[in-house]
C-alpha positions as CSV (number, residue, x, y, z in Angstrom):
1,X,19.1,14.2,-12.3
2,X,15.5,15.6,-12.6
3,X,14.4,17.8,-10.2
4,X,12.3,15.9,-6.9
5,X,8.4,16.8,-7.0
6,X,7.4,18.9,-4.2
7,X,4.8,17.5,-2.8
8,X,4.6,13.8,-2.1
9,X,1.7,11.6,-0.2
10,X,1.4,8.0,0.6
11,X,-1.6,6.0,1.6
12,X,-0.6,2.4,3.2
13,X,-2.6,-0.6,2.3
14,X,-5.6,-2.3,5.3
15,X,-8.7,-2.8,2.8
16,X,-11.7,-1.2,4.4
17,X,-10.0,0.4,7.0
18,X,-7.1,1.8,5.3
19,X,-9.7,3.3,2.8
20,X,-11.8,5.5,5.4
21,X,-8.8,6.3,7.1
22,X,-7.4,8.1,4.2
23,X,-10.2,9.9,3.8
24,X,-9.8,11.4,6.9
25,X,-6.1,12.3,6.1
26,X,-7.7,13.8,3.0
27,X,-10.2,15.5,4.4
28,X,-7.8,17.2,6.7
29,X,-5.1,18.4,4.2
30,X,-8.2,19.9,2.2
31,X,-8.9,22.1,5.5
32,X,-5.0,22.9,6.0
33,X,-4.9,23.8,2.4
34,X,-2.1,21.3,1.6
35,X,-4.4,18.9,0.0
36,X,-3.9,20.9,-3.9
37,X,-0.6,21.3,-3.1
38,X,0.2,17.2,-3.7
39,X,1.9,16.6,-6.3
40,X,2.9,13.5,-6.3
41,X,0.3,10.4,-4.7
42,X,1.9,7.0,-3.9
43,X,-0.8,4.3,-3.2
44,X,-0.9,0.4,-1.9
45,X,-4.0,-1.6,-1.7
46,X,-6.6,-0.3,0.8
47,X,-5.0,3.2,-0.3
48,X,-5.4,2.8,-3.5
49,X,-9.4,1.9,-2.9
50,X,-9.2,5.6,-1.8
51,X,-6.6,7.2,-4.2
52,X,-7.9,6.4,-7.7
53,X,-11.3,7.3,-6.2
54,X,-10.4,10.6,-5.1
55,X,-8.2,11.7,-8.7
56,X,-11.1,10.4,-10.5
57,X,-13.5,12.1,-9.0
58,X,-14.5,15.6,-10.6
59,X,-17.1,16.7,-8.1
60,X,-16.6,19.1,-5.1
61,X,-14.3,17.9,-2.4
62,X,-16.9,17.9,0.1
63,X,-19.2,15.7,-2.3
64,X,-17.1,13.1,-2.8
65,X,-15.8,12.7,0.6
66,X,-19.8,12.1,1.7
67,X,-21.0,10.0,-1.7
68,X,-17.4,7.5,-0.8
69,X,-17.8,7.3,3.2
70,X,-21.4,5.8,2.3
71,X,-19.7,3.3,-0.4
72,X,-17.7,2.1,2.4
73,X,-20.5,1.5,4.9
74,X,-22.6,-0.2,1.9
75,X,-20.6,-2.0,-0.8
76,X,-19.6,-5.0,0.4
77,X,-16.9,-6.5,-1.9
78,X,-16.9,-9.8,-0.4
79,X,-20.1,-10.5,-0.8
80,X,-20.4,-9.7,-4.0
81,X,-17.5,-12.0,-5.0
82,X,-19.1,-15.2,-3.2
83,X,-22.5,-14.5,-5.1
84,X,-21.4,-14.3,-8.6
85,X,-22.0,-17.0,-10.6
86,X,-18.7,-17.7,-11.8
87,X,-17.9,-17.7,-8.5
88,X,-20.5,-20.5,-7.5
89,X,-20.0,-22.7,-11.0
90,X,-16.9,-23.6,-9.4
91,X,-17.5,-23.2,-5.7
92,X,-20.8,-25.5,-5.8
93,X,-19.2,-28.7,-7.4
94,X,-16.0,-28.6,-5.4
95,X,-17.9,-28.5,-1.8
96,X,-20.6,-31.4,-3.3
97,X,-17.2,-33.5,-3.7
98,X,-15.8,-33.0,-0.7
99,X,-19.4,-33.4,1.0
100,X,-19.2,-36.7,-1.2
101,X,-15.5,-37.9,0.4
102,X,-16.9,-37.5,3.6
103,X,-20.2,-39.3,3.3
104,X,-18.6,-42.0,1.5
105,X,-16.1,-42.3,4.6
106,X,-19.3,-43.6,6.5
107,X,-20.4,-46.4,4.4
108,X,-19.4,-49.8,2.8
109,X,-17.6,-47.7,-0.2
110,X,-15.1,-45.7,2.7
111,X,-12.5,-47.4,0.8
112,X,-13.3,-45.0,-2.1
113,X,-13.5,-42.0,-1.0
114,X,-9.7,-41.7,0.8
115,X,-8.3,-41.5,-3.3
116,X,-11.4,-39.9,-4.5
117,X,-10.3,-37.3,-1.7
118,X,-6.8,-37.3,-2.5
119,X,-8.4,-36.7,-6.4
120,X,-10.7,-33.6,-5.6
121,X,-7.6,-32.4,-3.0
122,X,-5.2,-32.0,-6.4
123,X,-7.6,-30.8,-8.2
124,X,-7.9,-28.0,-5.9
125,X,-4.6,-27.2,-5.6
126,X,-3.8,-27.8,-8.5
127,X,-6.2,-25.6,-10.6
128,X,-7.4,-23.1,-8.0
129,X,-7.0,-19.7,-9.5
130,X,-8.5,-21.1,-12.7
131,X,-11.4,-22.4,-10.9
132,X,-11.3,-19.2,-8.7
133,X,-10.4,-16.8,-9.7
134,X,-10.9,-14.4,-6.8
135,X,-9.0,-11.1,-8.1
136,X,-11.0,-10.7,-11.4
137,X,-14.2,-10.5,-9.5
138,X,-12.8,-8.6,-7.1
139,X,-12.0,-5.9,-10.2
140,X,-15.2,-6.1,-11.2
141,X,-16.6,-5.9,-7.7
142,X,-14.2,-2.4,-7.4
143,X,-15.3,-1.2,-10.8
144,X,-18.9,-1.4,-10.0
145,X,-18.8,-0.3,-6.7
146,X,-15.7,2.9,-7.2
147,X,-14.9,3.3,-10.9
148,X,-17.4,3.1,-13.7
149,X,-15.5,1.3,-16.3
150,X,-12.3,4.3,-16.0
151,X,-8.8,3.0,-17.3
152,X,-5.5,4.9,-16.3
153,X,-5.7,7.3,-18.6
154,X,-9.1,9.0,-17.4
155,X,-7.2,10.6,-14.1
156,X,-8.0,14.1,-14.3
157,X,-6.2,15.5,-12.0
158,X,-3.1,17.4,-12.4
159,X,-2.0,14.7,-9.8
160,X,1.1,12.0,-10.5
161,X,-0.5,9.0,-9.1
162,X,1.4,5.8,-8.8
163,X,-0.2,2.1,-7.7
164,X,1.4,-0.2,-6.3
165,X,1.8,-4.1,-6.8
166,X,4.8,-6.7,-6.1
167,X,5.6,-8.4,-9.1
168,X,6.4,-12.1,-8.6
169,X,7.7,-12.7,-11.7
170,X,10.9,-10.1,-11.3
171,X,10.5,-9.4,-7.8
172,X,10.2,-5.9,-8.0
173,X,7.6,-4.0,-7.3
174,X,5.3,-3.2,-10.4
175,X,3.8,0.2,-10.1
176,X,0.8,1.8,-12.2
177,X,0.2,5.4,-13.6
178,X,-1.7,7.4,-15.9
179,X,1.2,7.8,-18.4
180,X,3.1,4.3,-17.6
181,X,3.5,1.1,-15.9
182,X,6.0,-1.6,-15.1
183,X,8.7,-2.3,-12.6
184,X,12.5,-2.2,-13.1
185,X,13.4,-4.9,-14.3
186,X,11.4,-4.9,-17.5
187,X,12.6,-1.1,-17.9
188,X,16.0,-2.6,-18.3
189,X,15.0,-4.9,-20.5
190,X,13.1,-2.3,-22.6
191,X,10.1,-3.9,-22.4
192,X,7.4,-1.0,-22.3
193,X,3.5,-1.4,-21.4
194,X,0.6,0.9,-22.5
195,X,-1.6,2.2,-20.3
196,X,-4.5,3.3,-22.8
197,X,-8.0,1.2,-21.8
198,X,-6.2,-0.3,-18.6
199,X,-8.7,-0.7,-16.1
200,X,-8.3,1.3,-13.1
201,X,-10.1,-1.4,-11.0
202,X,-7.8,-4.0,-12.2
203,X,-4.6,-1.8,-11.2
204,X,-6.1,-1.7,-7.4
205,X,-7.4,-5.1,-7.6
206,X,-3.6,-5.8,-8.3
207,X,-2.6,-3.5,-5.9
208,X,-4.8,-5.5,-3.3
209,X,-4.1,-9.1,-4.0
210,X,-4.1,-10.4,-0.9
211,X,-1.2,-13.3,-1.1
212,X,-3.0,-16.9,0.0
213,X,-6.7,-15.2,-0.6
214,X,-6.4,-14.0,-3.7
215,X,-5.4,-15.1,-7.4
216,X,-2.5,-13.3,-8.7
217,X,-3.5,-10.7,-11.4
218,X,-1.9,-10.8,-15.2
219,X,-1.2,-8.1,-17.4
220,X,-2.6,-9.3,-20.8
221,X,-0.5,-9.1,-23.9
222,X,-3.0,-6.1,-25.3
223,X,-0.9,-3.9,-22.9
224,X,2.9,-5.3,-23.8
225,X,4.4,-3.2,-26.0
226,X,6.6,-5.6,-28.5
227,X,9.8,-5.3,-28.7
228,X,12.0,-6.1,-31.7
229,X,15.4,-5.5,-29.9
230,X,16.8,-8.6,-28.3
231,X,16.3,-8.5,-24.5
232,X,20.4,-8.0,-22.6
233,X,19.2,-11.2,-20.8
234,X,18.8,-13.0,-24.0
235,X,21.7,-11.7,-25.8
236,X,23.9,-13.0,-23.2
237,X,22.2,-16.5,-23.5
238,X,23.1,-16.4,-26.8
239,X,26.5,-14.9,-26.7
240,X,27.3,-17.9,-24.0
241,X,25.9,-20.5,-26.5
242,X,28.3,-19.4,-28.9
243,X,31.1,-19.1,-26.9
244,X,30.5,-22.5,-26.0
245,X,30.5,-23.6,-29.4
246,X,33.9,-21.8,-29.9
247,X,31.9,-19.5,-32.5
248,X,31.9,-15.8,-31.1
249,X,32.2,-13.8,-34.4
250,X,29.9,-11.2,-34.4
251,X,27.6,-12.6,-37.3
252,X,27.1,-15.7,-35.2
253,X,25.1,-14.4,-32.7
254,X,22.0,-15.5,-33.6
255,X,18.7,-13.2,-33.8
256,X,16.4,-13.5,-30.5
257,X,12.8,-13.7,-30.1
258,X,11.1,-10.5,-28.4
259,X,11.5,-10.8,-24.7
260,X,8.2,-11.5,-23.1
261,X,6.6,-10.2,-20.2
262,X,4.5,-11.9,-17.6
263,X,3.9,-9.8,-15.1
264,X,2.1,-11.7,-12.1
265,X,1.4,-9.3,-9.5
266,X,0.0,-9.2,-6.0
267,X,-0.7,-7.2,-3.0
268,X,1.7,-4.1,-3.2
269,X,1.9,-4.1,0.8
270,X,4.5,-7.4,0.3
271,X,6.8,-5.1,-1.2
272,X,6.1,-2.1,0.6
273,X,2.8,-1.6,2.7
274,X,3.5,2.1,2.9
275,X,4.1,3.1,-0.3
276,X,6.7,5.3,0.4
277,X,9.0,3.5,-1.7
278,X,8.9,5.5,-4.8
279,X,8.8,9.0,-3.4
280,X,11.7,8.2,-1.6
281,X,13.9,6.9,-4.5
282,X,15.9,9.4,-5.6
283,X,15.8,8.3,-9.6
284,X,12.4,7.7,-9.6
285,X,10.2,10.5,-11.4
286,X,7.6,10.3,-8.3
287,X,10.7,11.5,-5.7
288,X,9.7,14.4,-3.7
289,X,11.4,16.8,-1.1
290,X,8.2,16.6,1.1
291,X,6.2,13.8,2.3
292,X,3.2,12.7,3.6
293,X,2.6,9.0,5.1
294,X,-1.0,8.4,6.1
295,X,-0.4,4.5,7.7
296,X,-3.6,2.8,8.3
297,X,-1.5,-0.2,9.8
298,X,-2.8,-1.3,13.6
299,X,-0.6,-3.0,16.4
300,X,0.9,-6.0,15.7
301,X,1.0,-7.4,19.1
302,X,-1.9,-10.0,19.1
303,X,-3.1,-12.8,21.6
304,X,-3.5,-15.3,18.9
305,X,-3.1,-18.6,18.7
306,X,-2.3,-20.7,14.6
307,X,-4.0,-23.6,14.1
308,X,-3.6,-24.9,10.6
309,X,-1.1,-24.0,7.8
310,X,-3.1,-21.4,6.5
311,X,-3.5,-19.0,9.6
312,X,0.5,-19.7,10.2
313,X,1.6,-18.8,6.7
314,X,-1.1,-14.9,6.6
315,X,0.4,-14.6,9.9
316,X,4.1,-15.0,8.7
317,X,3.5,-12.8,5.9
318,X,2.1,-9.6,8.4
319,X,5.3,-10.1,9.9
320,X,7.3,-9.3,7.1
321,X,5.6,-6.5,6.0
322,X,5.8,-5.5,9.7
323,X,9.5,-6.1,8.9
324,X,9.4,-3.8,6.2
325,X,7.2,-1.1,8.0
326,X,9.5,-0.5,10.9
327,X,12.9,-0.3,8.6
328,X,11.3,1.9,6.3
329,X,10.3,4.3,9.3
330,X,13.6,3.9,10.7
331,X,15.3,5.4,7.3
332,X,12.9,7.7,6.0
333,X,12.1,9.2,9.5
334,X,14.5,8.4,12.1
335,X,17.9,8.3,10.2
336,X,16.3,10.9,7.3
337,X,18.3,13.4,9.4
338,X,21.7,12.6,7.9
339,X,20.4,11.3,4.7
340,X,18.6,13.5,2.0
341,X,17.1,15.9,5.1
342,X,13.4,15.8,3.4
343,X,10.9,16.6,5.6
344,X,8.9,14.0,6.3
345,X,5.3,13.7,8.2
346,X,4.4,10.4,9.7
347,X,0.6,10.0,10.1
348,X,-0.3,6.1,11.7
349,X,-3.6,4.9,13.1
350,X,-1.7,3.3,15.9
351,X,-0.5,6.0,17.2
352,X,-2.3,8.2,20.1
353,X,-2.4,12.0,20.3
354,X,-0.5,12.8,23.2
355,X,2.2,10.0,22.2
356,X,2.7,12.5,19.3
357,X,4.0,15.4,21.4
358,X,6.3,12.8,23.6
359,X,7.4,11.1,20.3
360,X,8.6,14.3,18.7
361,X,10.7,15.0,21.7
362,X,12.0,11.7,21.5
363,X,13.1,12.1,18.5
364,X,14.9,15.7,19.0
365,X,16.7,14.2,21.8
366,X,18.3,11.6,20.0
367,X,18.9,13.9,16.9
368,X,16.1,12.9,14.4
369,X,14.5,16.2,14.2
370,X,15.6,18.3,11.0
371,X,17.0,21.3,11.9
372,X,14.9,24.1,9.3
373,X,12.0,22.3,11.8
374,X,13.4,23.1,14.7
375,X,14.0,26.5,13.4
376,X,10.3,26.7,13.3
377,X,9.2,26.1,16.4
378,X,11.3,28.8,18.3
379,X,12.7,26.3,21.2
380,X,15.3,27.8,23.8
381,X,18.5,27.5,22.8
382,X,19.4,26.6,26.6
383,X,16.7,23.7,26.2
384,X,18.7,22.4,23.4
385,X,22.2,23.1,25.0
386,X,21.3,20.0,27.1
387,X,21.7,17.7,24.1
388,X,24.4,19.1,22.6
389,X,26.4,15.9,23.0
390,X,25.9,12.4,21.7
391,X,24.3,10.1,24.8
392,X,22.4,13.5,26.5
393,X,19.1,13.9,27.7
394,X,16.8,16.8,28.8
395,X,15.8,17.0,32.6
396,X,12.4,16.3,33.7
397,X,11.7,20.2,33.7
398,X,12.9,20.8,30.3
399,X,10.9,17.8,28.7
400,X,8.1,19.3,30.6
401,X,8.9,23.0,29.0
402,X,9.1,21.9,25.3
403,X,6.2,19.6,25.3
404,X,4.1,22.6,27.1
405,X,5.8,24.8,24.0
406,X,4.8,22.3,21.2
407,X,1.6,22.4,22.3
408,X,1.0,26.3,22.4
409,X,2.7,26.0,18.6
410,X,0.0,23.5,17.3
411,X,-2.8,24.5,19.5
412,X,-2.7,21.0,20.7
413,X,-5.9,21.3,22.6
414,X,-8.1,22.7,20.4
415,X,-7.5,19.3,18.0
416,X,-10.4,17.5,18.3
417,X,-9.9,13.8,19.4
418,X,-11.5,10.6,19.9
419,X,-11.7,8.6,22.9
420,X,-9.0,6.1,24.2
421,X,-11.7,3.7,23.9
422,X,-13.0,4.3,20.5
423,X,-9.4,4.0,19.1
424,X,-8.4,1.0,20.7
425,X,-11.5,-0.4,19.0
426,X,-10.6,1.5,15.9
427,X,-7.2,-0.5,15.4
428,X,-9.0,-3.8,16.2
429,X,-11.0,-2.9,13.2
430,X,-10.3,-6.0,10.2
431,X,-8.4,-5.2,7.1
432,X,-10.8,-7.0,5.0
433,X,-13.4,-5.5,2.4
434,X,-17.0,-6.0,4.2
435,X,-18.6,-3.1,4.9
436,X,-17.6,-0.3,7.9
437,X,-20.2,0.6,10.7
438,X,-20.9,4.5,10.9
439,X,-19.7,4.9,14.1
440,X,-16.2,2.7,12.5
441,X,-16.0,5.0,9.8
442,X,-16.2,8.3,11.9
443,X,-14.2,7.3,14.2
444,X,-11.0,6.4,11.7
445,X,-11.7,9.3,9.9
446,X,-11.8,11.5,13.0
447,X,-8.6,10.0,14.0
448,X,-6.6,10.3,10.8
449,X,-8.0,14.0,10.8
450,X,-6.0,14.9,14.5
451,X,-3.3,12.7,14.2
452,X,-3.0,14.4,10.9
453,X,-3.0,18.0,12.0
454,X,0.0,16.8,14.6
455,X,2.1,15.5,12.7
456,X,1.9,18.0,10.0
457,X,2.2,21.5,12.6
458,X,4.9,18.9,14.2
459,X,7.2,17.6,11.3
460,X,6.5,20.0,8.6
461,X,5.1,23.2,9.6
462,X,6.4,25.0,6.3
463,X,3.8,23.3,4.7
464,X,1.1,25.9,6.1
């Protein structure tokens, strides 16, 4: 088994918002010194907005943090989309026929226009990514606005960076690099991709395909590698037709076509909105004994009320990748203890300062703290003689001792923070790709800056 990178970092998807407030985890692991230190960076959707900006990028740190904070308060994807032409070829004609149905409804003809309704309806349904199809002008909305015509092969950066997609052809997820892409199950298949003149924008705009939005994205068959070997899948078709047709010598087994692909991929946050995924699997050449999360994801807990299929079935799909969220922080941070012991730092946007310092105790209490951590921050022995026991608990005063001596450690209140206010408002903020206020953008960026200096002094201090 290779040996794990050091250094791993994930950025979660959120569109606009998850893109700034990256750049304020960035940002602050330039300052702590850890930012050239990654070795490995793991992106999904609004992450990977960020990401492949930031490992493209060749200028000064600095620079590019100021030139991509303006992108995000100027470029408005959407609206690029819904004035392209291709965009209103299609869009035009299908609202003049449904504008038709409904005036027809009103006049001696109403009788046509409840099948010429029905008509246009299918036709919709039927044939909607081809008459929309939202994702390639999306990549060319990101290429534009973040990537100048770059493929996967122009990252510079002595950086392993891997996007993220959910394949719903295998139902794996399909991830991108500079040096490969593909998912598992074509691996096994030997079925091998090439990355050279891949578009970079059509990797994110795969990583970002927004299921019941969006078109799915396609891997054209310029990229697929052929394969002359028969596919296992297909030799055992063929072995079964044989056996069927009591003929299993070897010579009978007939010669199969090459296997191929057909990769349909969308929003990498289906599969897993953190993108921890990867740099947690042990076989996978991305693994890493350290790890960052930056999680741009907001409460979930909404007053809202569904009325129409639509708003039920985006609602239905936040809760499964809620799903996913909260049993992938259960094992890579709360059970991580008794599993591979990597240290792992947690960085969310819903989470407030203060709740930091409580949550780490928490989480020592009930034995989800690793112990090299500990270690680190010099606690009394006697403090943690209280929990030496399954079911235990410290007393009010000794709760009150460590969180005062976390504090001290980090310099808690030196961490510059935003208001309770402002971050309430700051996790209201939309997931969508319209363009961020500057008082929006500040304000994620200042909180992914504290929350990230926390939770780094907090969960791994043998980082600085």
């Amino acid at each position: 088994m290779k040996e794990p990178n050091e250094l791993g970092l994930s950025l979660s998807g959120g569109g606009y918002r998850a893109a700034a407030f990256h750049l304020g985890t960035l940002k602050k692991l330039k300052e702590l010194g850890i930012l050239e230190k990654t070795e490995v960076l793991s992106t999904i959707s609004g992450g990977s907005i960020t990401g492949a900006a930031w490992l493209l990028s060749e200028e000064d740190y600095n620079n590019f943090h100021a030139r991509f904070k303006k992108n995000l308060e100027t470029k408005n994807v959407i609206k690029y989309v819904l004035t392209r032409f291709r965009f209103l070829i299609a869009a035009v004609p299908i609202f003049i026929g449904l504008a038709g149905c409904i005036i027809l409804s009103f006049t001696s003809f109403s009788y046509i226009s409840f099948p010429l309704f029905g008509i246009v309806l299918f036709l919709i349904f039927r044939f909607q990514y081809h008459l929309l199809p939202l994702s390639k002008l999306i990549e060319k909305a990101y290429d534009r606005f973040f990537y100048n015509g770059a493929d996967l092969t122009s990252i510079k950066k002595n950086v392993k960076m891997v996007i993220g997609s959910s394949n719903l052809h295998t139902g794996k997820p399909f991830t991108f690099s500079k040096d490969k892409m593909g998912d598992s199950y074509y691996n096994s298949e030997k079925i091998k991709f090439t990355t050279k003149g891949f578009p970079i924008s059509r990797a994110v705009a795969a990583s970002s395909c927004v299921p019941f939005a969006f078109s799915p994205v396609f891997i054209d068959d310029q990229f697929i590698i052929p394969n002359d070997e028969p596919s296992k899948s297909e030799m055992l078709k063929d072995t079964q037709k044989c056996v069927e047709s009591n003929n299993t010598s070897e010579n009978s087994v007939a010669k199969t076509t090459p296997y191929k692909a057909k990769p349909q991929l969308i929003d990498g946050g289906v599969y897993d909105n953190q993108g921890i995924h990867k740099l947690t699997e042990s076989k996978s050449s991305f693994c890493c004994s350290h790890i960052i999360v930056s999680d741009a994801g907001g409460s979930f807990m909404k007053d809202l009320k569904y009325n129409n299929t639509i708003s039920l079935l985006i609602r239905t799909v936040d809760l499964f990748m809620y799903r996913i969220k909260a049993f992938q922080m259960r094992k890579n941070i709360y059970w991580n203890v008794s599993g591979d012991e990597r240290p792992i730092a947690y960085i969310s946007l819903g989470w407030e300062p203060e709740k930091c310092i409580t949550g780490f105790v928490d989480n020592l209490e009930q034995g989800n703290i690793l112990p090299k951590v500990i270690d680190i921050h010099e606690l009394d022995k006697s403090w943690l003689e209280e929990i030496d026991k399954p079911g235990k608990k410290f007393t009010c005063e000794t709760r009150e001792k460590i969180i005062a001596k976390l504090k001290s450690n980090i310099a808690f209140d030196a961490i510059p923070k935003i208001s309770r206010e402002d971050w309430i408002k700051t996790c209201a903020i939309g997931t969508n790709l319209t363009p961020l206020s500057k008082n929006q953008t500040n304000c994620l960026i200042q909180h992914a800056e504290s929350i990230t200096e926390i939770q780094i002094k907090l969960y791994c201090p043998m980082l600085l």
